[in-house]
C-alpha positions in Angstrom: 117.7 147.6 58.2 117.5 148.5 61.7 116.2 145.8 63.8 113.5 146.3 65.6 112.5 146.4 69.0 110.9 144.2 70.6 108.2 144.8 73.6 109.7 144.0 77.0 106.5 141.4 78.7 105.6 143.5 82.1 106.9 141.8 85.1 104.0 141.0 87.4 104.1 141.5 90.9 104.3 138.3 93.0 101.4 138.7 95.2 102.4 138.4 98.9 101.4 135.1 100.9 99.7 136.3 103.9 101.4 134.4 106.7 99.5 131.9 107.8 97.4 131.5 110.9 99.4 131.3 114.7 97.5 128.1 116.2 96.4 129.0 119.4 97.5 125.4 120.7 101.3 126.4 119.7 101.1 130.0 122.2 101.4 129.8 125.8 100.2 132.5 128.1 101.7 133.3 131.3 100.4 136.0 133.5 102.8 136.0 136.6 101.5 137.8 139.7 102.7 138.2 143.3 100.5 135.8 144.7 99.5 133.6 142.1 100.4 132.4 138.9 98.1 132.4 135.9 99.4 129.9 132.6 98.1 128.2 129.9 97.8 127.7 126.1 95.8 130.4 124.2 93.0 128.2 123.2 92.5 126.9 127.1 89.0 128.6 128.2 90.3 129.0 131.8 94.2 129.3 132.8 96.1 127.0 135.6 96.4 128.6 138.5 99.2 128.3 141.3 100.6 130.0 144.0 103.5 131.6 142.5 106.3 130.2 145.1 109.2 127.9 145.1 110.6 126.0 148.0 114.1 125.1 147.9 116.2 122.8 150.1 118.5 124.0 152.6 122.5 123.1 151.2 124.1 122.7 154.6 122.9 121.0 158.0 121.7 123.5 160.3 121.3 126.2 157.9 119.4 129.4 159.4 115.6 129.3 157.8 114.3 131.8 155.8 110.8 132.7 154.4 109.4 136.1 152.1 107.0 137.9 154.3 103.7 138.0 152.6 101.5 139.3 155.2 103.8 141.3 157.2 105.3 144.4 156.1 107.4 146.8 157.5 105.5 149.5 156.3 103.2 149.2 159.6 106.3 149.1 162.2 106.0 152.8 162.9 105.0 154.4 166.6 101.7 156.5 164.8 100.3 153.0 163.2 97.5 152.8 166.4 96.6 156.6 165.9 96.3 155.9 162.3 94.3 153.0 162.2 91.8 154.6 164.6 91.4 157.4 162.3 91.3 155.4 159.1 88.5 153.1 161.1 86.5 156.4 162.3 86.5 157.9 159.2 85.3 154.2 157.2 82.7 153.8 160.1 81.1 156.9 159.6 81.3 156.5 155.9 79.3 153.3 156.7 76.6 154.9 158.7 76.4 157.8 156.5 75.3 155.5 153.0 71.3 154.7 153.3 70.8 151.0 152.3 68.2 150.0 149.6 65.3 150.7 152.4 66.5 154.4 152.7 67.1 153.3 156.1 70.8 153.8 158.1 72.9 151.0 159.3 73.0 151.0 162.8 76.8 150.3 163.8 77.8 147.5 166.4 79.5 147.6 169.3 82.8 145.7 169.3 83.1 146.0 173.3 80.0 143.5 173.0 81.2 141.7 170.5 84.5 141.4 172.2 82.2 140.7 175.5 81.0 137.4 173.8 84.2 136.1 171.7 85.8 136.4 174.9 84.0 133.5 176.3 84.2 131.1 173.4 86.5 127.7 173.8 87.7 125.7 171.2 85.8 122.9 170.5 88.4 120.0 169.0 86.6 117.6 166.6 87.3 114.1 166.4 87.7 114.5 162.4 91.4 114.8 161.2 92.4 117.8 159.1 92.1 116.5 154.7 94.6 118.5 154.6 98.6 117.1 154.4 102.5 118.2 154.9 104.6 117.8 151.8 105.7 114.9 151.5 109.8 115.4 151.8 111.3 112.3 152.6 112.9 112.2 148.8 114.5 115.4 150.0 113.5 117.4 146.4 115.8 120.4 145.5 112.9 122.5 144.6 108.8 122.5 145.3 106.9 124.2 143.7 103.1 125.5 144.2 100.5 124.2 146.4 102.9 121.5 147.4 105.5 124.5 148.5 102.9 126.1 150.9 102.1 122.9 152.3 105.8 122.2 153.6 106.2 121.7 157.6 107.9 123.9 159.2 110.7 121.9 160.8 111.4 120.4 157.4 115.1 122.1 155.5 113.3 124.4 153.3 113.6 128.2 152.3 110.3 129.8 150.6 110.6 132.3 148.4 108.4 134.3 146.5 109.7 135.8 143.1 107.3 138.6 142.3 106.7 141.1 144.7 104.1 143.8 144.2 104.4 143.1 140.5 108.1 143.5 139.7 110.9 141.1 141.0 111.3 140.6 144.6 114.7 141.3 145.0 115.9 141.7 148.1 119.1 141.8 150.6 117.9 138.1 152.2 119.1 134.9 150.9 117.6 133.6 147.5 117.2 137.9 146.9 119.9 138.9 144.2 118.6 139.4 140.6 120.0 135.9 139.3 118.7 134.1 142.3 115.2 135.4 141.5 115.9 134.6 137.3 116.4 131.1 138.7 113.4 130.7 140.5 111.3 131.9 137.6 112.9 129.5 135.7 112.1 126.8 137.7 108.9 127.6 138.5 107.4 128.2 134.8 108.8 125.5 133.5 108.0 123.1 136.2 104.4 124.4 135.5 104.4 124.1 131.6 105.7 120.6 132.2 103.2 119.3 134.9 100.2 121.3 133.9 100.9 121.8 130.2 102.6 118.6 129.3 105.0 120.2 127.2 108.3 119.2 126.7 110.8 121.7 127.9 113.0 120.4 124.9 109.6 121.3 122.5 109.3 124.5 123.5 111.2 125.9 120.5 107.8 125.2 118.4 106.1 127.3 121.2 105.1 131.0 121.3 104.8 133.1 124.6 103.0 136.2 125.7 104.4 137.7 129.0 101.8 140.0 130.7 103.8 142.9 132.1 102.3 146.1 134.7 101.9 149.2 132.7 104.1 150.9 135.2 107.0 148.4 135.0 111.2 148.2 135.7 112.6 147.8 132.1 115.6 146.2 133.3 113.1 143.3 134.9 111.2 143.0 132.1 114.0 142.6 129.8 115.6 139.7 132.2 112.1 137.7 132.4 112.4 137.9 128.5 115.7 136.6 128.7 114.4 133.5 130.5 111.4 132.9 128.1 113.8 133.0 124.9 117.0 131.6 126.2 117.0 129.6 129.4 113.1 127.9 128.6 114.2 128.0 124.8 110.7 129.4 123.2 110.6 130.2 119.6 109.2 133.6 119.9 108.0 136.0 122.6 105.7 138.9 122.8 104.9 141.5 125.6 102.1 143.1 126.6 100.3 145.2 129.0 97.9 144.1 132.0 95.6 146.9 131.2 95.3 146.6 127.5 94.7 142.7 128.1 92.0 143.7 130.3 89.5 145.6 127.8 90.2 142.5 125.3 89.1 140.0 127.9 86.2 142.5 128.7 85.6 143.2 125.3 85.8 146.9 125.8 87.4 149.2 123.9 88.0 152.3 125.9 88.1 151.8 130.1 89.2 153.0 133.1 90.6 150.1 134.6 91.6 148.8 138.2 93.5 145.9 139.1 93.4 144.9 142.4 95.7 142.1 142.9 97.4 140.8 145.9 99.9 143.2 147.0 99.6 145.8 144.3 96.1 148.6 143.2 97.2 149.8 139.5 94.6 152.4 138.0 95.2 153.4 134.2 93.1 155.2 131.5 92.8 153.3 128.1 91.3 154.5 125.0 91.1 152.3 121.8 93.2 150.0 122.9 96.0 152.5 123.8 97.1 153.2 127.7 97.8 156.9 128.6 101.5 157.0 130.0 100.1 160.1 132.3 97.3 158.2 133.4 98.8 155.4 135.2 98.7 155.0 138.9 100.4 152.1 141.0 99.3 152.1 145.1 101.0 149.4 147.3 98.4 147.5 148.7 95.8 144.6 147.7 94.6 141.5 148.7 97.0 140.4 151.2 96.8 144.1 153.4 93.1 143.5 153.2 93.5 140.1 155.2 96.3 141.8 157.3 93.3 144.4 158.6 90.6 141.8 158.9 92.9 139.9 161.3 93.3 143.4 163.4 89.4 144.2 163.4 89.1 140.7 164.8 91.6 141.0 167.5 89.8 144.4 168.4 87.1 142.1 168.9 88.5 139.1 171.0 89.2 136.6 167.9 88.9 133.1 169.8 91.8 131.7 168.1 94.3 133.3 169.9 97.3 131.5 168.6 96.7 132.7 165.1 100.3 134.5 163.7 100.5 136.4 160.6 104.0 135.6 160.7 103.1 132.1 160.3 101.9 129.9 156.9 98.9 127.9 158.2 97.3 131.3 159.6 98.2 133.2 156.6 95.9 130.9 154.3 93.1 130.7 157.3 93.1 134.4 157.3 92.9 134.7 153.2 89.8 131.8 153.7 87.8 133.7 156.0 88.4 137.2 154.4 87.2 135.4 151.3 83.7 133.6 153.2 83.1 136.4 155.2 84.0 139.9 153.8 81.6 141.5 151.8 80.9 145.1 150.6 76.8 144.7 151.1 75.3 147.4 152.7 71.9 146.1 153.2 73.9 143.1 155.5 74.1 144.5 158.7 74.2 143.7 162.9 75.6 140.9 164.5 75.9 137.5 162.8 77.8 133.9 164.8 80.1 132.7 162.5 81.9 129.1 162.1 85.3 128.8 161.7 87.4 125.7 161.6 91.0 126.0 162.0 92.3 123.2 159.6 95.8 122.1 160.4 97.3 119.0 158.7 98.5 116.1 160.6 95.7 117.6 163.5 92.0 117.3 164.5 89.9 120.0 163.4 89.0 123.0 165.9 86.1 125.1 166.0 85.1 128.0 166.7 81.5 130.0 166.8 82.9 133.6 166.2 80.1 136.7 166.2 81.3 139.2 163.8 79.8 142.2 163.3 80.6 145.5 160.7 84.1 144.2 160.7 83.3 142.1 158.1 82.5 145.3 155.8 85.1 147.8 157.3 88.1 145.4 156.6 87.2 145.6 152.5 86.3 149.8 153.5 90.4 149.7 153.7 90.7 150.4 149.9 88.5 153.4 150.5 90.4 154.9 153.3 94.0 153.0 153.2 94.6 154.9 156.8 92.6 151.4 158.2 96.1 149.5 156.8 98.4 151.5 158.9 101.2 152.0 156.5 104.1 154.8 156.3 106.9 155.2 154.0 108.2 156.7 151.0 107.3 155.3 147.9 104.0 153.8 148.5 102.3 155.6 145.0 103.8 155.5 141.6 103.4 157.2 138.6 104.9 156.8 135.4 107.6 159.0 135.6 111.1 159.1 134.2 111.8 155.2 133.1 114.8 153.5 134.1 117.8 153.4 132.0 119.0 149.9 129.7 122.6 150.1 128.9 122.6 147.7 126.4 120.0 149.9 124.4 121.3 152.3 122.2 118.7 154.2 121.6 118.4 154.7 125.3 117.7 158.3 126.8 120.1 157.8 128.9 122.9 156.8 126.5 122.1 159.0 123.7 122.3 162.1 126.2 125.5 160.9 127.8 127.0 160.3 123.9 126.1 164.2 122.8 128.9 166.7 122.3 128.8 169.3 124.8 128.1 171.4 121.9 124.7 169.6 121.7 123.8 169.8 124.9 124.5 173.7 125.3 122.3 174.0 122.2 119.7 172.7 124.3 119.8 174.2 126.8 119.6 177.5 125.3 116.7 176.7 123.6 114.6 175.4 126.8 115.9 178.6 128.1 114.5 180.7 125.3 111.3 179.0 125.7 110.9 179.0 129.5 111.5 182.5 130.0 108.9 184.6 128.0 106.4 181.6 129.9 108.0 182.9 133.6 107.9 186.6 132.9 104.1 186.3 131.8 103.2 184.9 135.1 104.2 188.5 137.0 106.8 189.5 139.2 105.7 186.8 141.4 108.0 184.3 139.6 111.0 186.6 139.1 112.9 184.3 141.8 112.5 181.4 139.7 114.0 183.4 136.5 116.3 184.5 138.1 117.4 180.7 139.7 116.9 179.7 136.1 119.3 182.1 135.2 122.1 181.0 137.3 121.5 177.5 136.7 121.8 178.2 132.8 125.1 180.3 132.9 126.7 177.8 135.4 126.3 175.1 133.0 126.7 177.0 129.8 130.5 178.0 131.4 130.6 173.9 131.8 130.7 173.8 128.1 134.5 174.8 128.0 136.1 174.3 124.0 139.0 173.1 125.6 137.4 170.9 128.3 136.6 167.0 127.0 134.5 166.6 130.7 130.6 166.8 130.4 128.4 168.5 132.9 127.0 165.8 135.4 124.2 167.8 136.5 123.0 167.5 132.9 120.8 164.3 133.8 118.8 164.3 130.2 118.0 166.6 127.3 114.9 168.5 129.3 117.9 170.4 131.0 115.3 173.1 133.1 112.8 170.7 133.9 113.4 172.0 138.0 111.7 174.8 137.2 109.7 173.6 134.0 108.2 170.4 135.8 108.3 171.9 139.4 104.7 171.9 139.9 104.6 167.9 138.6 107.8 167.2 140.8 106.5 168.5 143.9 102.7 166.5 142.8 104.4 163.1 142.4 106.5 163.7 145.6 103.0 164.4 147.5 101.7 160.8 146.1 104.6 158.6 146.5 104.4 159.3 150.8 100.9 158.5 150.8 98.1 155.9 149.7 95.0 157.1 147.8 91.9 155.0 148.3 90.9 153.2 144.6 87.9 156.1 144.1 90.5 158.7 144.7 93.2 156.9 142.2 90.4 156.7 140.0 89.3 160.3 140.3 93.2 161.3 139.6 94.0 159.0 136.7 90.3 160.4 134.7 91.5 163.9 135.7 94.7 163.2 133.2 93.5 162.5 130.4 93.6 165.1 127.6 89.7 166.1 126.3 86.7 166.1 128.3 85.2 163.5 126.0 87.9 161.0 127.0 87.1 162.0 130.4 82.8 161.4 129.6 84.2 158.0 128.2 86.6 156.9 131.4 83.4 157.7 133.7 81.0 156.0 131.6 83.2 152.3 131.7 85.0 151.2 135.1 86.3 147.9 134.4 88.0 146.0 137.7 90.0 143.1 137.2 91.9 141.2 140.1 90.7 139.2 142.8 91.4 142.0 145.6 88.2 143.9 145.4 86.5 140.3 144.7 83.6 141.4 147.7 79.5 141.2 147.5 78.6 144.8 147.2 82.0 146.1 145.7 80.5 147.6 142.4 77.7 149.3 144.2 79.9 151.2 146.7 82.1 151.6 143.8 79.6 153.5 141.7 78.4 155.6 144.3 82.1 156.7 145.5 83.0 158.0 142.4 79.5 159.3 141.4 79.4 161.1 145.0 82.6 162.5 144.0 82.9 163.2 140.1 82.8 166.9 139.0 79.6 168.8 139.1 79.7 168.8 135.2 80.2 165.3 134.4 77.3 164.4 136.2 75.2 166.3 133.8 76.8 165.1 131.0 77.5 161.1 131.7 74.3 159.2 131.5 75.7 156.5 134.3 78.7 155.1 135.9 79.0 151.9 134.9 81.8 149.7 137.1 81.9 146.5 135.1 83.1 143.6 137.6 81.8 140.4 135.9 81.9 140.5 132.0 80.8 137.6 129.7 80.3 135.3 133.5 84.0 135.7 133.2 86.1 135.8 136.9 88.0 138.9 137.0 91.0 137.5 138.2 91.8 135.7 134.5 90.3 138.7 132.9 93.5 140.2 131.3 95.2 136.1 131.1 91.9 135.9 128.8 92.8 138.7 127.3 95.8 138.0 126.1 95.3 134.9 125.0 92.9 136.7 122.4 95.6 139.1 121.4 98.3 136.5 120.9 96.2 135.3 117.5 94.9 138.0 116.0 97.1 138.8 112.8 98.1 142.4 113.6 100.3 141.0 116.2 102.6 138.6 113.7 104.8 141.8 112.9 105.3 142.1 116.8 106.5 138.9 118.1 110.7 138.8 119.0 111.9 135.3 117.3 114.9 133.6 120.0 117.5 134.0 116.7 116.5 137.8 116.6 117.0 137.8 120.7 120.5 136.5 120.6 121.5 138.6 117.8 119.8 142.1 118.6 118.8 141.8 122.4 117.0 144.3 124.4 117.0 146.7 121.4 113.9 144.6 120.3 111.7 145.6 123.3 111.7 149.2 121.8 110.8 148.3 118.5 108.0 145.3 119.1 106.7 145.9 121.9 102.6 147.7 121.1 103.5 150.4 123.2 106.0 153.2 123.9 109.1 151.5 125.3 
């Protein structure tokens, strides 16, 4: 008899163990900026904060010293810097005069020759009271400082300052301590140095450790990829995981979709982001901040006879009393108005303290009026707006633009190009006889290259810079736009007005009006969400205004300082569960490399 078969038992599925929870305790959260540096474990409720500079001793006797500017630039040593100040101050003054205050009365400007009248006949008045404040002590003769402690470093003592970010990517330079590797090293130093002292964290423990790097939206790949580099491989952490400033922001705000500004130190970034997603086409990067702010206040006060007449921008002491009294005295209120005596104490360790009664009058407001009309800050040169345009290339990646279009067959590349053609053409010929000189440049461009493409011929085209061959004549109008923004500064309601204007629907746009949230500690000023609101309401479109219920610029969220906004931010992010898929192990580092960036990181690489 046939045997008979027997019933196979079904196989169950082995349920999958949901990975277990990331202990906040075990991430550390490092948001570096240019002037200050923001670190701490994910469950801290506030971050450590540190100036973000290193000090390092001099190697030979007699060795030139060398300090990063921070307040100078060299943006502002151009003959037309007086005419353009002037003009930037007219046009803030009579912006000033123009806004009614909460009595629907005018301000009523001063008069700096009166001011200047006074101030001129002020002396210094030297206490008997020793400055608290000390030098470094640097009789140990340390090979780095770090910090505080680095600012605080006389100036005859054998020490080169550097700082390592510079209006948010890596300040490299043509000075000493300014190549890549010598900027990898201070970095290095200084967050390690800083989980050590103020984490108390073993460097050696840090392979049980998790990191989240807070990165600009518009960022150098090739600098991110070497910060990573120091996070899994020189510091030794377990795992890593990158992600955006503005993104972080609406977490620590607790917003979903926002326009947001950051207003740092030496950077203004505007970008558009809607459920948690940043718009590529939205994102705006102006050079200036905090520190250009201080550099005008110190102008307006010279205008105006500042007593202290020995005050240098050029020198560290000055710098910090300068950031103090923009801090005390600047505000954005527009129901504070006239004259008011102010007392300044000029703090120098090692010295007595010296006073001085300064009367200041609407310099106090016109100095913050600067990110409104960035004329006040006097600067010229190229480059001073960014958009996100074409990204820069990673060799290493091979899934790189760049290396995938220098890898196609000519064959490849002609197909193209052919079809671009095809498509641009019918697009040029609709717009009337008005663009038949662009056709016909299109034209030559095309058959030049297309008699590139020789069977016989191994050489590729180096004209052929990626795989949107006609993108002169495609992307013309958008060329010639981001040309016009990189050789000039738009004020923050302008940016803001540019980056809504970019995104796709109108009901993105409604929802980009309706939240403004501003992180950073650069717009940090009494009064700075009212003028806020009414710049961009004054200036809107007509038919937003009918449709948005309010402006709402959100400064302060949850009593939360909006200069650890996004470091909050992330921290939250780091531990929710959707992100264990996303974090870049050291093994997988080693192994893979930069390729990882593309395919972890929560947004488009």
């Amino acid at each position: 008899m046939p045997t008979t078969a027997t019933k196979r038992p079904l196989s169950q599925a082995v349920p999958e163990v949901p990975p277990e929870p990331i202990q906040g305790t075990t991430i550390v959260v490092i948001h570096p900026g240019s002037q200050n540096l923001r670190i701490g474990r994910a469950s801290d409720t506030f971050p450590f904060v540190l100036p973000h500079c290193i000090a390092r001793r001099h190697k030979q006797l007699g060795q030139k010293k060398y300090e990063d500017p921070w307040l100078l630039r060299d943006e502002t040593k151009h003959d037309d810097v007086k005419h353009q100040r002037k003009q930037g101050l007219k046009q803030a003054t009579e912006a000033l005069v123009s806004r009614p205050m909460s009595t629907m009365e005018y301000r009523q400007p001063t008069s700096y020759k009166q001011l200047s009248q006074y101030n001129s006949k002020v002396h210094a008045e030297v206490s008997e009271v020793k400055s608290p404040s000390q030098w470094t002590n640097t009789q140990h003769r340390p090979e780095v400082i770090i910090g505080e402690e680095a600012l605080h470093i006389h100036p005859k003592d054998s020490y080169n300052l550097h700082w390592p970010m510079h209006r948010g990517r890596l300040n490299v330079h043509t000075g000493p301590g300014g190549s890549l590797m010598s900027v990898l090293a201070d970095l290095e130093i200084l967050w390690g140095t800083a989980i050590e002292s103020h984490l108390d964290i073993p460097l050696k423990d840090l392979k049980h450790y998790r990191v989240l790097l807070l990165i600009p939206d518009i960022h150098c790949r090739q600098h991110v990829k070497e910060m990573v580099n120091v996070l899994l491989v020189r510091l030794g952490f377990g795992a890593a995981l990158v992600q955006q400033e503005s993104i972080c922001a609406t977490f620590g705000a607790g917003v979903g979709s926002a326009c947001v500004i950051d207003v740092g130190d030496q950077k203004t970034s505007v970008c558009c982001v809607d459920d948690g997603v940043s718009n590529p086409n939205t994102r705006l990067c102006m050079e200036y901040g905090g520190s250009d702010i201080t550099r005008c206040f110190h102008w307006l006060m010279t205008r105006i006879s500042f007593p202290y007449k020995e005050c240098k921008l050029a020198n560290r002491m000055d710098a910090l009393l300068l950031q103090e009294l923009k801090q005390c005295h600047c505000h954005l209120d527009q129901d504070s108005s006239g004259e008011q005596i102010q007392h300044i104490q000029v703090k120098i360790p090692g010295s007595n303290i010296v006073k001085y009664s300064v009367k200041i009058g609407d310099e106090a407001v016109l100095a913050p009026m600067s990110l409104f009309y960035p004329d006040l800050l006097g600067l010229k040169g190229e480059h001073l707006t960014r958009t996100q345009g074409k990204v820069d290339s990673v060799p290493e990646d091979i899934f790189d633009d760049e290396y995938l279009m220098q890898t196609q067959s000519k064959h490849e590349q002609s197909a193209k190009l052919i079809a671009a053609r095809k498509k641009v053409a019918p697009e040029q010929a609709s717009q009337g006889s008005s663009q038949d000189n662009s056709l016909s440049q299109l034209d030559d461009i095309s058959n030049s290259q297309l008699q590139i493409f020789d069977e016989d011929s191994n050489d590729q085209p180096d004209s052929v810079a990626s795989s949107d061959v006609p993108s002169s004549v495609s992307f013309k109008n958008k060329k010639s736009e981001d040309e016009l923004l990189s050789d000039k500064l738009l004020g923050i309601d302008q940016a803001i007005l540019y980056s809504i204007d970019k995104c796709e629907s109108e009901d993105v746009k409604k929802k980009m009006y309706g939240c403004i949230l501003v992180v950073g500690g650069g717009l940090n000023f009494e009064g700075a969400q009212s003028w806020l609101q009414y710049r961009i309401w004054s200036q809107m479109p007509p038919i937003f205004r009918l449709t948005v219920e309010t402006v709402d610029v959100v400064t302060y969220t949850k009593d939360l300082d909006p200069t650890i906004t996004s470091w909050k931010g992330g921290a939250l992010l780091s531990c929710l569960d959707t992100a264990h898929e996303l974090w870049i192990r050291q093994r997988e580092w080693k192994n893979i490399g930069s390729r990882l960036l593309r395919e972890r990181t929560p947004f488009v690489w």
